[in-house]
ROFI-115307 format. One record per atom (N, C-alpha, C, O): residue in three letters; atom name; x, y, z. Coordinates in steps of 0.05 Angstrom, whole numbers. Example, Ala and Ser with C-alpha at 12.3 -4.5 7.8 and 13.67 -1.06 7.14 Angstrom:
residues 2
 code site      u      v      w
  ALA    N    264   -114    156
  ALA   CA    246    -90    156
  ALA    C    264    -66    156
  ALA    O    285    -66    169
  SER    N    257    -45    142
  SER   CA    273    -21    143
  SER    C    258      1    157
  SER    O    268     23    161
***
This chain:
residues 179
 code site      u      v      w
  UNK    N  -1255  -2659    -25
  UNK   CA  -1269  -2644     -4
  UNK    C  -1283  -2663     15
  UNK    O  -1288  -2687     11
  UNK    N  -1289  -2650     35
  UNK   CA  -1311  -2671     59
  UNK    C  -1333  -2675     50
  UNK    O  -1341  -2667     29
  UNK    N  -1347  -2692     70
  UNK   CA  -1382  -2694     57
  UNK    C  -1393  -2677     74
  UNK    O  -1384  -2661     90
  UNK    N  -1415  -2683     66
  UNK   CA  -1434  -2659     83
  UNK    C  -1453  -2686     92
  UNK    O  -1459  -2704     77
  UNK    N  -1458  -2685    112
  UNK   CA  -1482  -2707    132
  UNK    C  -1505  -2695    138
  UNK    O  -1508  -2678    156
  UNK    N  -1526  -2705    120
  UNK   CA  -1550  -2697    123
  UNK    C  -1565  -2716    137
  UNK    O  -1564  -2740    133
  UNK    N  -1584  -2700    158
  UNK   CA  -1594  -2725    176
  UNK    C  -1621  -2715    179
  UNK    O  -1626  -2691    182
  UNK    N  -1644  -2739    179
  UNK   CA  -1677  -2726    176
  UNK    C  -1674  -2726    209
  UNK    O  -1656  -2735    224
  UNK    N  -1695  -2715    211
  UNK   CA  -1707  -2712    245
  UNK    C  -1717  -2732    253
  UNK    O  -1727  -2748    237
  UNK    N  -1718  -2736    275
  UNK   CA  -1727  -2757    286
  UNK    C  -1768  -2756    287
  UNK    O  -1783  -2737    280
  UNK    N  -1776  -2790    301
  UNK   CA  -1806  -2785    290
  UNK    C  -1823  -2754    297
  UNK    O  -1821  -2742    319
  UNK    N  -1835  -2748    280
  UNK   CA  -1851  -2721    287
  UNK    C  -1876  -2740    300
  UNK    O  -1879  -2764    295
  UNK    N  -1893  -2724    319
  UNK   CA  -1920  -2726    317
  UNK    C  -1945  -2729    303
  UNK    O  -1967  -2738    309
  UNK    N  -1929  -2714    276
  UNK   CA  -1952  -2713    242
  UNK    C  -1945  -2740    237
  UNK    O  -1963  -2754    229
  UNK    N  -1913  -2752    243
  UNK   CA  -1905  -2778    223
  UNK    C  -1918  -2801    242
  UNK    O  -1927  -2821    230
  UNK    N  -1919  -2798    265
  UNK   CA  -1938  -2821    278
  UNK    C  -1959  -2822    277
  UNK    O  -1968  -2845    280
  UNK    N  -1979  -2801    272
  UNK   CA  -2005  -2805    266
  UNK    C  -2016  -2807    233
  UNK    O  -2035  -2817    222
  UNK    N  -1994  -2791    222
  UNK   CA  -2010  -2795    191
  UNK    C  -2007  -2827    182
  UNK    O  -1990  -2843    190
  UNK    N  -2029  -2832    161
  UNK   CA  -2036  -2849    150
  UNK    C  -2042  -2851    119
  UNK    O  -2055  -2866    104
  UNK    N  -2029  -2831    115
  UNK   CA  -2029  -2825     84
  UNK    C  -2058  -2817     72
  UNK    O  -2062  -2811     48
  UNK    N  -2080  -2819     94
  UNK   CA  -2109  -2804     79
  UNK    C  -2114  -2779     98
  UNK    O  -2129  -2778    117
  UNK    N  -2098  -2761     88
  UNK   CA  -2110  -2733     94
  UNK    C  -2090  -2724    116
  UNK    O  -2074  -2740    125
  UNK    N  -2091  -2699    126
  UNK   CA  -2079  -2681    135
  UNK    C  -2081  -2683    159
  UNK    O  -2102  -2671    162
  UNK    N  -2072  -2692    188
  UNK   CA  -2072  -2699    213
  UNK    C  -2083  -2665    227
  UNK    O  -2102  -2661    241
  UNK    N  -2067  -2648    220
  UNK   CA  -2069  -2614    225
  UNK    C  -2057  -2612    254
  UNK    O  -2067  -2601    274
  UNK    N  -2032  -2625    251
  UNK   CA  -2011  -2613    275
  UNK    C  -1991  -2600    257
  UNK    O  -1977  -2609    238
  UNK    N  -1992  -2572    269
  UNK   CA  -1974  -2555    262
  UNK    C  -1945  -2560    272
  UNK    O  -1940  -2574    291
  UNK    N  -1923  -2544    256
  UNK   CA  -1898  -2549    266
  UNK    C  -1902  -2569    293
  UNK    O  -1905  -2566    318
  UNK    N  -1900  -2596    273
  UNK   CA  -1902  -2625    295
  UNK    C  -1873  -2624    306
  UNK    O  -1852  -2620    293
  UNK    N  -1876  -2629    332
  UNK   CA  -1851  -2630    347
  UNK    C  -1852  -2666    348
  UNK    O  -1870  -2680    338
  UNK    N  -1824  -2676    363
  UNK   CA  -1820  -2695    364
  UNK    C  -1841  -2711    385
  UNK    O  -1856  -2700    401
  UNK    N  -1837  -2741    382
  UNK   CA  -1858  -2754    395
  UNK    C  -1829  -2770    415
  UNK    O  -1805  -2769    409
  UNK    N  -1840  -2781    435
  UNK   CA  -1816  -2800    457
  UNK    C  -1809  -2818    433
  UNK    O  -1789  -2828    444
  UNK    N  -1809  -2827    413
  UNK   CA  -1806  -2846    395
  UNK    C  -1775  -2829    377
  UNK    O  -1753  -2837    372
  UNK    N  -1787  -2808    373
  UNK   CA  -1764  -2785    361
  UNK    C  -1750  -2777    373
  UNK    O  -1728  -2771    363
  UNK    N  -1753  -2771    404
  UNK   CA  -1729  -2762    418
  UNK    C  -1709  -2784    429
  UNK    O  -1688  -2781    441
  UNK    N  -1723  -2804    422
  UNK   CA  -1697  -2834    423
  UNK    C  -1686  -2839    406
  UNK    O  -1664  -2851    406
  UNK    N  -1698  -2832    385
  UNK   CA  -1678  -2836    358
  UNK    C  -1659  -2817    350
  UNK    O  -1638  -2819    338
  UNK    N  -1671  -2795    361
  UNK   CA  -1650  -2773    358
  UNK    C  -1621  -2767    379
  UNK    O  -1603  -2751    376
  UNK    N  -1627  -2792    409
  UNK   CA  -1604  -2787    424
  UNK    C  -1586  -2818    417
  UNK    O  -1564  -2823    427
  UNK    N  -1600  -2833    401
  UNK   CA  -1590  -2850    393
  UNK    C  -1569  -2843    373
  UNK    O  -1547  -2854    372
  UNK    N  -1575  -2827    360
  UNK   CA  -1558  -2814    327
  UNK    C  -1540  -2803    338
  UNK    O  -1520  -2803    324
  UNK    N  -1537  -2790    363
  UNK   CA  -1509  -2774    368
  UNK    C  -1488  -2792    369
  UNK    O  -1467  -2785    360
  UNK    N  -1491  -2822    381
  UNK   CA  -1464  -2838    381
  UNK    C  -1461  -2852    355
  UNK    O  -1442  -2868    354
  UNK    N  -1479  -2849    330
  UNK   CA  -1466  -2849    305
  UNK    C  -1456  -2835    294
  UNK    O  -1446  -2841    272
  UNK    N  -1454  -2806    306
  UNK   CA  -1444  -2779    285
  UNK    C  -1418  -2781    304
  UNK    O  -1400  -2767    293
  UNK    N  -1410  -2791    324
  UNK   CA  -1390  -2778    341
  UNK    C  -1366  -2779    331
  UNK    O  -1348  -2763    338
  UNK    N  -1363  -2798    314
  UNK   CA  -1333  -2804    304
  UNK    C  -1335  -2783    276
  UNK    O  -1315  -2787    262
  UNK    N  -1352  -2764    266
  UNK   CA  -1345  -2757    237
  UNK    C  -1331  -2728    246
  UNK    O  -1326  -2714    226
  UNK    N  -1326  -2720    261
  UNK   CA  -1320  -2698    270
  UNK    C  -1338  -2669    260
  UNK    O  -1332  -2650    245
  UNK    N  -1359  -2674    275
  UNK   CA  -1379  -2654    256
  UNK    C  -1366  -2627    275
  UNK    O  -1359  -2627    298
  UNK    N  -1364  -2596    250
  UNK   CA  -1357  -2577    275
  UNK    C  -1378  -2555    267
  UNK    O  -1382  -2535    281
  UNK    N  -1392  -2561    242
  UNK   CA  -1416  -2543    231
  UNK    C  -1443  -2550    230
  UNK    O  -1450  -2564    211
  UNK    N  -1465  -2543    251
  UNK   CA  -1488  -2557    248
  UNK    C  -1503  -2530    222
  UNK    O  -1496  -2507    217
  UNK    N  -1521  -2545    213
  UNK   CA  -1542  -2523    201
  UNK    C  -1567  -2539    213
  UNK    O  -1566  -2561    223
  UNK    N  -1587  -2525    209
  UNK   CA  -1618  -2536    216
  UNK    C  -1640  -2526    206
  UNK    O  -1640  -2502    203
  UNK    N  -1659  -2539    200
  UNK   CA  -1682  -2528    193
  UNK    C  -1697  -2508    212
  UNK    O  -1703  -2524    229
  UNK    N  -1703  -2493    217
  UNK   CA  -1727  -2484    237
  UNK    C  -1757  -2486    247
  UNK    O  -1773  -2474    260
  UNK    N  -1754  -2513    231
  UNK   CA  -1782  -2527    236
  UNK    C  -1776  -2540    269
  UNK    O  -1754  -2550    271
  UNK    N  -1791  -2541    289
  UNK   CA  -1790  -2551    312
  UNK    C  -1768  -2582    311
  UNK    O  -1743  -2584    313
  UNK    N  -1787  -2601    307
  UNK   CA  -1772  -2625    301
  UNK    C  -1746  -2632    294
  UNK    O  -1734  -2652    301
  UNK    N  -1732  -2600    273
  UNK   CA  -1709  -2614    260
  UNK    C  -1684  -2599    287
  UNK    O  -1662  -2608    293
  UNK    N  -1705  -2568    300
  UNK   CA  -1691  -2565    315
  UNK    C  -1680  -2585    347
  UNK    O  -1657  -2589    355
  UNK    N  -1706  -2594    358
  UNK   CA  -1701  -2622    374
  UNK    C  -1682  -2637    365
  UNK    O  -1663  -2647    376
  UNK    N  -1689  -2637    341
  UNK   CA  -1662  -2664    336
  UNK    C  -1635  -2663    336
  UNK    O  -1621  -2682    342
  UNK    N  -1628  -2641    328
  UNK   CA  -1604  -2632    319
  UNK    C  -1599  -2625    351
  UNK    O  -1580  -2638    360
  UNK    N  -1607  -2613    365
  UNK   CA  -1599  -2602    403
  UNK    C  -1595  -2635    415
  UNK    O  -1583  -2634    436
  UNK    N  -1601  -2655    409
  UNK   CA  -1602  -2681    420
  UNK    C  -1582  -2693    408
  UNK    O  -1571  -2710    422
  UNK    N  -1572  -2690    384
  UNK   CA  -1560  -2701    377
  UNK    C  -1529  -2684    380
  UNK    O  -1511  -2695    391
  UNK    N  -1527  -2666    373
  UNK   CA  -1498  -2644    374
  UNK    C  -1513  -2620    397
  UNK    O  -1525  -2599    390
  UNK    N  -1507  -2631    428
  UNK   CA  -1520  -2616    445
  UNK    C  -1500  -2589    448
  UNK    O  -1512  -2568    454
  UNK    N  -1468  -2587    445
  UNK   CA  -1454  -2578    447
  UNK    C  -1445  -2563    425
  UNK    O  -1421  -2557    427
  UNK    N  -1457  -2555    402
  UNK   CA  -1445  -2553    378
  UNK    C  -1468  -2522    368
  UNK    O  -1493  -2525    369
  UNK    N  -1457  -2502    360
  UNK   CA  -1468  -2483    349
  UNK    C  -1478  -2484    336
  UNK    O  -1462  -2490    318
  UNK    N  -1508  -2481    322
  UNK   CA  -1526  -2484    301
  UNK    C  -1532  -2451    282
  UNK    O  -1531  -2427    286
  UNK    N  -1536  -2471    260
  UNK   CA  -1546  -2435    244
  UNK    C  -1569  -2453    229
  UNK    O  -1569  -2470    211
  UNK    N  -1586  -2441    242
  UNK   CA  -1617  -2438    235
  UNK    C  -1621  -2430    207
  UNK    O  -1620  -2406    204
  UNK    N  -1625  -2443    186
  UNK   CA  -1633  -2437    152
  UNK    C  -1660  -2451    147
  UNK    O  -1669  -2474    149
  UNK    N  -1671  -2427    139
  UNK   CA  -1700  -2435    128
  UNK    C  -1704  -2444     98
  UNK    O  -1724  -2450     86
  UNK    N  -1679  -2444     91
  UNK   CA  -1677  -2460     58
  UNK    C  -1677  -2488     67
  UNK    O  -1684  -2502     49
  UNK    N  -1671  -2502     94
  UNK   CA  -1669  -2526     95
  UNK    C  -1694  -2539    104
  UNK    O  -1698  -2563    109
  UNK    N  -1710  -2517    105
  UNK   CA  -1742  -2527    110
  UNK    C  -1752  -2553     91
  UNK    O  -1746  -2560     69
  UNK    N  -1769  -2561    109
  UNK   CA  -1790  -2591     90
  UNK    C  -1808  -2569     75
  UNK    O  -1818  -2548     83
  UNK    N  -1807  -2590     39
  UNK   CA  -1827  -2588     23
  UNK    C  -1862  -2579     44
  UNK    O  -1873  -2589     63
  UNK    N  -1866  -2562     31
  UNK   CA  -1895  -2556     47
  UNK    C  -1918  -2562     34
  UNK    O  -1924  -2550     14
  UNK    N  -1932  -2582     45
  UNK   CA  -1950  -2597     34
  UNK    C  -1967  -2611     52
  UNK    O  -1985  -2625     43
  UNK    N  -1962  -2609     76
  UNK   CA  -1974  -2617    104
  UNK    C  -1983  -2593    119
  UNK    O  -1975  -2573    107
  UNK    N  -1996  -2587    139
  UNK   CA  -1997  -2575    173
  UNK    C  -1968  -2575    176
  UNK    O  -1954  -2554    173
  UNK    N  -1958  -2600    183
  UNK   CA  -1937  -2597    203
  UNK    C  -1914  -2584    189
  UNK    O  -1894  -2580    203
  UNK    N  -1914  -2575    163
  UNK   CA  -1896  -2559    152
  UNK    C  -1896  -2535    150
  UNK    O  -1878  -2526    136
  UNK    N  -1912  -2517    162
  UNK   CA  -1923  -2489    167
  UNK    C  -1902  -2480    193
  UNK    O  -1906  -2494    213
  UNK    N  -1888  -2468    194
  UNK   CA  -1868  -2457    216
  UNK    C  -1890  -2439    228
  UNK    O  -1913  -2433    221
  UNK    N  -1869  -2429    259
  UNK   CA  -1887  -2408    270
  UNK    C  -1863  -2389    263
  UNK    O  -1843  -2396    250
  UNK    N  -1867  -2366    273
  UNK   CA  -1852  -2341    274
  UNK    C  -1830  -2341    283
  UNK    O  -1830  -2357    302
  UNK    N  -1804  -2327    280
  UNK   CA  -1781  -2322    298
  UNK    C  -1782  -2318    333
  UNK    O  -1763  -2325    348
  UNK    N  -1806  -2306    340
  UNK   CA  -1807  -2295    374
  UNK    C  -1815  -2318    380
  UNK    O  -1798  -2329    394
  UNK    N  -1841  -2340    373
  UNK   CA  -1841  -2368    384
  UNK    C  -1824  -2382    393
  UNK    O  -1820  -2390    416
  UNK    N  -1805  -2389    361
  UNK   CA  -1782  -2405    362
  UNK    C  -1762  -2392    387
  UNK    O  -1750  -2409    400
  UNK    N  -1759  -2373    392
  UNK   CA  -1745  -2366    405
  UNK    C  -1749  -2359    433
  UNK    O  -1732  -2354    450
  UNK    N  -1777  -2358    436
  UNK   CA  -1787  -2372    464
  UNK    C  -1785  -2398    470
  UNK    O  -1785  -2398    495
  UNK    N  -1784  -2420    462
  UNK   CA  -1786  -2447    456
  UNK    C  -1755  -2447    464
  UNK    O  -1749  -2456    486
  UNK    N  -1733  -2436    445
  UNK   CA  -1707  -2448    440
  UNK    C  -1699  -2419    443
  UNK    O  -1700  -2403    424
  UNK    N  -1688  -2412    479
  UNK   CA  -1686  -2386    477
  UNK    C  -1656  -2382    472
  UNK    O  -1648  -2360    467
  UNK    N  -1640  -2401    475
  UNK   CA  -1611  -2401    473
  UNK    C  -1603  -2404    442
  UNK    O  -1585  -2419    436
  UNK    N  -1612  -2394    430
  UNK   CA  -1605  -2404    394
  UNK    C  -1611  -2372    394
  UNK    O  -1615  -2354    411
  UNK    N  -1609  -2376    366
  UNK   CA  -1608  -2347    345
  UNK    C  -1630  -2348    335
  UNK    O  -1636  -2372    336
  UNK    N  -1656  -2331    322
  UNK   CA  -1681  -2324    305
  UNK    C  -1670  -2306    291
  UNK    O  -1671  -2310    267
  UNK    N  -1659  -2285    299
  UNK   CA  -1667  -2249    289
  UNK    C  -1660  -2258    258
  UNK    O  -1665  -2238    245
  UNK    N  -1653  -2273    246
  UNK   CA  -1639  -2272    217
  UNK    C  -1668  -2281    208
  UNK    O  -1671  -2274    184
  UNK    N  -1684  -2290    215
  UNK   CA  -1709  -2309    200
  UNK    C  -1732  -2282    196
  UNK    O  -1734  -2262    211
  UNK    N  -1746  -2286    176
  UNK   CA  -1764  -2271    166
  UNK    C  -1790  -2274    184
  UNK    O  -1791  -2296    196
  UNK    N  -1803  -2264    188
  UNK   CA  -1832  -2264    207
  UNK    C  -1840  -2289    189
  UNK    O  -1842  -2310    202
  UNK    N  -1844  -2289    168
  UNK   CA  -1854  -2314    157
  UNK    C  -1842  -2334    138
  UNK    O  -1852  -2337    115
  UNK    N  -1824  -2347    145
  UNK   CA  -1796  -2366    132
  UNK    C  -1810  -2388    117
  UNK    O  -1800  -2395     96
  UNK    N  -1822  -2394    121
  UNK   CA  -1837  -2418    105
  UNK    C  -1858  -2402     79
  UNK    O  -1866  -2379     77
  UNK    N  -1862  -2429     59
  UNK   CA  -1867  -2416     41
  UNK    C  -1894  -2410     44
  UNK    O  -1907  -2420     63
  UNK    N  -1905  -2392     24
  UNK   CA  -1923  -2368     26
  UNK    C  -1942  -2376     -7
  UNK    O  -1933  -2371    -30
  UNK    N  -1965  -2386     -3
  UNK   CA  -1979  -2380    -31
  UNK    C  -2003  -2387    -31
  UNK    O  -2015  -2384    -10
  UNK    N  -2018  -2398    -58
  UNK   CA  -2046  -2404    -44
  UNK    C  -2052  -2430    -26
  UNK    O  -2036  -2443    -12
  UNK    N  -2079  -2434    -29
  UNK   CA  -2079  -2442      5
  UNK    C  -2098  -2463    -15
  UNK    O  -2110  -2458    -36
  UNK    N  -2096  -2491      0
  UNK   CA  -2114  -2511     -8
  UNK    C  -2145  -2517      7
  UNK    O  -2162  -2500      9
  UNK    N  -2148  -2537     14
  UNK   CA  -2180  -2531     24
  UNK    C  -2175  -2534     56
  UNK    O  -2191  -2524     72
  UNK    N  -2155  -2546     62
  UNK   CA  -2152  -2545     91
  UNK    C  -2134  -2513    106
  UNK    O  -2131  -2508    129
  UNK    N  -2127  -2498     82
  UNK   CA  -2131  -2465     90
  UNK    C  -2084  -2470     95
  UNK    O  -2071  -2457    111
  UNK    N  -2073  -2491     76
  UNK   CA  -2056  -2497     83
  UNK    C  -2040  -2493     57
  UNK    O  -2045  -2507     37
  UNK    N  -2012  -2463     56
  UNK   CA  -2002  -2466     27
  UNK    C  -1987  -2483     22
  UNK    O  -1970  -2494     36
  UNK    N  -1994  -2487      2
  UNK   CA  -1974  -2515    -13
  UNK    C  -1955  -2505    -37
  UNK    O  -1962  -2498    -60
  UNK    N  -1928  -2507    -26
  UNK   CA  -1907  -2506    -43
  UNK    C  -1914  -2512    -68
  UNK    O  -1928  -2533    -65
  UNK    N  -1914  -2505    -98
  UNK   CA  -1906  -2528   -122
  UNK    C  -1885  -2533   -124
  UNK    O  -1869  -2520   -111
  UNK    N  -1876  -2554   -138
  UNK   CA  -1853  -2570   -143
  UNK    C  -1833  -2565   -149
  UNK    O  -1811  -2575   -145
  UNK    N  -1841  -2544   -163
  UNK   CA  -1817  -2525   -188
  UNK    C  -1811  -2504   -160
  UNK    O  -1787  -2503   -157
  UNK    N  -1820  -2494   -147
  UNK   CA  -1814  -2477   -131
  UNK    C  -1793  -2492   -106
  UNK    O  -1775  -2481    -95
  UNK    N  -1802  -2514   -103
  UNK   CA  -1787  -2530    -85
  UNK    C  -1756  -2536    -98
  UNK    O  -1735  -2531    -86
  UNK    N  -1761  -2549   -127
  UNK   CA  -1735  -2549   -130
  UNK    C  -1714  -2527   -145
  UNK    O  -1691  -2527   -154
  UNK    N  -1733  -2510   -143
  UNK   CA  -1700  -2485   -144
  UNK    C  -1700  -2477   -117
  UNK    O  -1689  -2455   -114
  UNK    N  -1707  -2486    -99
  UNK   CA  -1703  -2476    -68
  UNK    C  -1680  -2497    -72
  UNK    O  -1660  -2484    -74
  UNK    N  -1676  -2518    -73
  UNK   CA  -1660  -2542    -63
  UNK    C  -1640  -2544    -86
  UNK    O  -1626  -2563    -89
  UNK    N  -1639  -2522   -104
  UNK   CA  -1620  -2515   -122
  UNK    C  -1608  -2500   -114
  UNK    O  -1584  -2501   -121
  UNK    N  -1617  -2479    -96
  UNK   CA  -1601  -2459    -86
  UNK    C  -1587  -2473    -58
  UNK    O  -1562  -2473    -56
  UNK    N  -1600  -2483    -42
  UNK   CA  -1589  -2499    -18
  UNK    C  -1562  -2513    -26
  UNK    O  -1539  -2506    -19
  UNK    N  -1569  -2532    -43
  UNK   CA  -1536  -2542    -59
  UNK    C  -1516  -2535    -62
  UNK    O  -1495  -2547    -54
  UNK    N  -1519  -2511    -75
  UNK   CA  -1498  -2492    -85
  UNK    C  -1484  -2482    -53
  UNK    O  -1460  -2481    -48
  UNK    N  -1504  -2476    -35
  UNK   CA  -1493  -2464    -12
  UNK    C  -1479  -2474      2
  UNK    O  -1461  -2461     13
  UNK    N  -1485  -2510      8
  UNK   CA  -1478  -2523     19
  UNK    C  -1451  -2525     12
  UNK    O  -1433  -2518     28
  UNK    N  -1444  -2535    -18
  UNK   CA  -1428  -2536    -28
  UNK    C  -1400  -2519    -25
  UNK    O  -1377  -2527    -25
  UNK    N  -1415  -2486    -24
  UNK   CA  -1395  -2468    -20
  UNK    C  -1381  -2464     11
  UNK    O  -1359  -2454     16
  UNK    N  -1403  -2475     30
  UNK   CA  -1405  -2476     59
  UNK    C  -1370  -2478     60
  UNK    O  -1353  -2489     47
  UNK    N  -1370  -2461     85
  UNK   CA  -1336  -2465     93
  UNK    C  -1331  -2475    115
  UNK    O  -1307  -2478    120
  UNK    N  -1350  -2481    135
  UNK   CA  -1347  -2505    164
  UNK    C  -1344  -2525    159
  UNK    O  -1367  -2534    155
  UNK    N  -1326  -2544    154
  UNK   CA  -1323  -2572    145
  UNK    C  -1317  -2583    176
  UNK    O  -1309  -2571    196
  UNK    N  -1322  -2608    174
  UNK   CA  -1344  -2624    173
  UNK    C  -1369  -2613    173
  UNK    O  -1374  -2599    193
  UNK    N  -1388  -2615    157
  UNK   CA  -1408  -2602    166
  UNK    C  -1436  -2628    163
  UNK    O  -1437  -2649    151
  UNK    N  -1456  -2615    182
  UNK   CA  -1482  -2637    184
  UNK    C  -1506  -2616    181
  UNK    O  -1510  -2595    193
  UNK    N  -1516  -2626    166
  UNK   CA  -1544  -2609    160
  UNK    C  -1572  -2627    172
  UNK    O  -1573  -2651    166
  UNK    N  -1592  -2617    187
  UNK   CA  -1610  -2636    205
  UNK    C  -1635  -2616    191
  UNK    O  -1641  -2593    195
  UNK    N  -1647  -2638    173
  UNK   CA  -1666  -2627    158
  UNK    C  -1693  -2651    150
  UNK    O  -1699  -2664    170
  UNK    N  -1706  -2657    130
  UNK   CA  -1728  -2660    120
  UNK    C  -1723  -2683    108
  UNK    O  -1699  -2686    105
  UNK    N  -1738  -2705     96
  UNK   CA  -1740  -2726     80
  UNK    C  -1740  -2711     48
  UNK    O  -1723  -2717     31
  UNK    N  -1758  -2693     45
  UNK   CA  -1757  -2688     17
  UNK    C  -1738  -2672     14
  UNK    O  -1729  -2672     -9
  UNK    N  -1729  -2661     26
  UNK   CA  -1704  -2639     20
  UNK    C  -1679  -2654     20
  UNK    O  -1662  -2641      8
  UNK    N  -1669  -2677     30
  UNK   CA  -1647  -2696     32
  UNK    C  -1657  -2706      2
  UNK    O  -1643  -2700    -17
  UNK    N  -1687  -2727     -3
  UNK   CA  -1688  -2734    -32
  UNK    C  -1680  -2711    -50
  UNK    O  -1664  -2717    -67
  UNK    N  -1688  -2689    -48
  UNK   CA  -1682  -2672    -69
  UNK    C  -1652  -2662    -65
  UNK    O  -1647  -2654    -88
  UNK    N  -1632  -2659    -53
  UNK   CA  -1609  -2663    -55
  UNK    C  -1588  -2689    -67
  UNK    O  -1567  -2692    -80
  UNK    N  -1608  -2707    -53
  UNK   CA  -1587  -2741    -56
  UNK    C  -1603  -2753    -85
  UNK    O  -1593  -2758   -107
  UNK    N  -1630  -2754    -76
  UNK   CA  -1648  -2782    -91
  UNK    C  -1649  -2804    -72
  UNK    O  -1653  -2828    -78
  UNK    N  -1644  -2796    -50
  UNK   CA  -1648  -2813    -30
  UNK    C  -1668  -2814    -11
  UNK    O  -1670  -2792      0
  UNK    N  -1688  -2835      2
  UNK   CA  -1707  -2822     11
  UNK    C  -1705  -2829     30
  UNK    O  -1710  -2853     31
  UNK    N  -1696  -2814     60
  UNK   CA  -1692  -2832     90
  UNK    C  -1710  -2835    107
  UNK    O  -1732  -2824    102
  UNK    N  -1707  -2853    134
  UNK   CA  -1727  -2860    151
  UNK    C  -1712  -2828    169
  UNK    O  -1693  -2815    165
  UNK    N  -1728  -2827    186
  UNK   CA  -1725  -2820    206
  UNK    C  -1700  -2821    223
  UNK    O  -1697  -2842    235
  UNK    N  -1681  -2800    228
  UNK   CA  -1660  -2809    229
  UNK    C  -1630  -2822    217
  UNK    O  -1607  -2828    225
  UNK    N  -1646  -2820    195
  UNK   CA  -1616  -2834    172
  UNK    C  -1606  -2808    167
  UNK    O  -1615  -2785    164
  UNK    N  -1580  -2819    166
  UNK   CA  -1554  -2797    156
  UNK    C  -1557  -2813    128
  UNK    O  -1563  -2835    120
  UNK    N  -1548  -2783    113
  UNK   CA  -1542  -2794     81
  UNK    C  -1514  -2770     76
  UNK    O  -1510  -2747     82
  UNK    N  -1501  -2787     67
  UNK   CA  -1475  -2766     60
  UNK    C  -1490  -2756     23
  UNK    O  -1506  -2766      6
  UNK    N  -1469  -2726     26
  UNK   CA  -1477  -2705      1
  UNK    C  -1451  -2709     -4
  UNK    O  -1440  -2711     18
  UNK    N  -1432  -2713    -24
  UNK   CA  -1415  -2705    -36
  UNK    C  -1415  -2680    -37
  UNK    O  -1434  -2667    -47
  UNK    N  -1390  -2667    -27
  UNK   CA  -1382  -2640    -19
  UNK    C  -1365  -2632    -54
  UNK    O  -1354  -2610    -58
***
């Protein structure tokens, strides 16, 4: 079978300013000019794999990236391919935002609230647990796997690529999934 090409987003705003002590509190961080060059840079590495299936996260960033990179290419928006939530910038907004923002795409399939939902830490921010993360990315697998658009490219998250591969990318790295 084909691979599946998973590719992180280009730099967020949260990824330029965090510093690993504490929570920056940019919500769904969109890309920074640093990310939207890396992300039109990535289109003339994907050009030769013949991608004809995008998927995307619905977090801002992974959507930028993925429209920069496969500007011409139909996307389906999956909130299973969301980043581990454990930041601000992993908090989505609603379907009518996104779709003010990105009015040429699809929402109506997304839940009023797609990202995960639980208690809240001291900065008023839920945080996924781990176990919950990885039967999300157990179920993603399987989907992927069964996915019937081949070539396909999924434009998603650092932890959600590690929790598929064991691989942990920069910004921009494609990592092939064995299909």
């Amino acid at each position: 079978m084909s691979k599946i090409h998973l590719i992180r987003h280009g730099q967020s705003e949260f990824n330029a300013a965090y510093t690993g002590n504490g929570d920056v509190m940019i919500f769904d961080a969109p890309l920074t000019e640093r990310g939207h060059t890396q992300a039109k840079a990535t289109r003339h590495r994907v050009a030769d794999l013949g991608i004809e299936t995008v998927i995307c996260s619905p977090l801002t960033r992974a959507i930028q990236t993925a429209r920069h990179i496969f500007p011409s290419t139909a996307m389906h928006v999956h909130p299973e391919t969301r980043e581990h939530l454990a930041h601000s910038c992993d908090v989505g907004v609603p379907p009518a935002q996104l779709q003010a923002t990105f009015p040429d795409m699809e929402f109506d399939h997304l839940p009023e609230v797609w990202w995960h939902q639980g208690p809240l830490n001291a900065l008023g921010i839920p945080v996924e647990p781990w176990d919950v993360f990885d039967a999300r990315i157990a179920r993603l697998k399987a989907e992927l796997h069964a996915w019937k658009g081949r070539p396909l490219a999924v434009v998603c998250h650092g932890h959600v690529i590690r929790g598929l591969t064991g691989i942990t990318p920069d910004n921009c790295d494609i990592v092939e999934l064995e299909a």
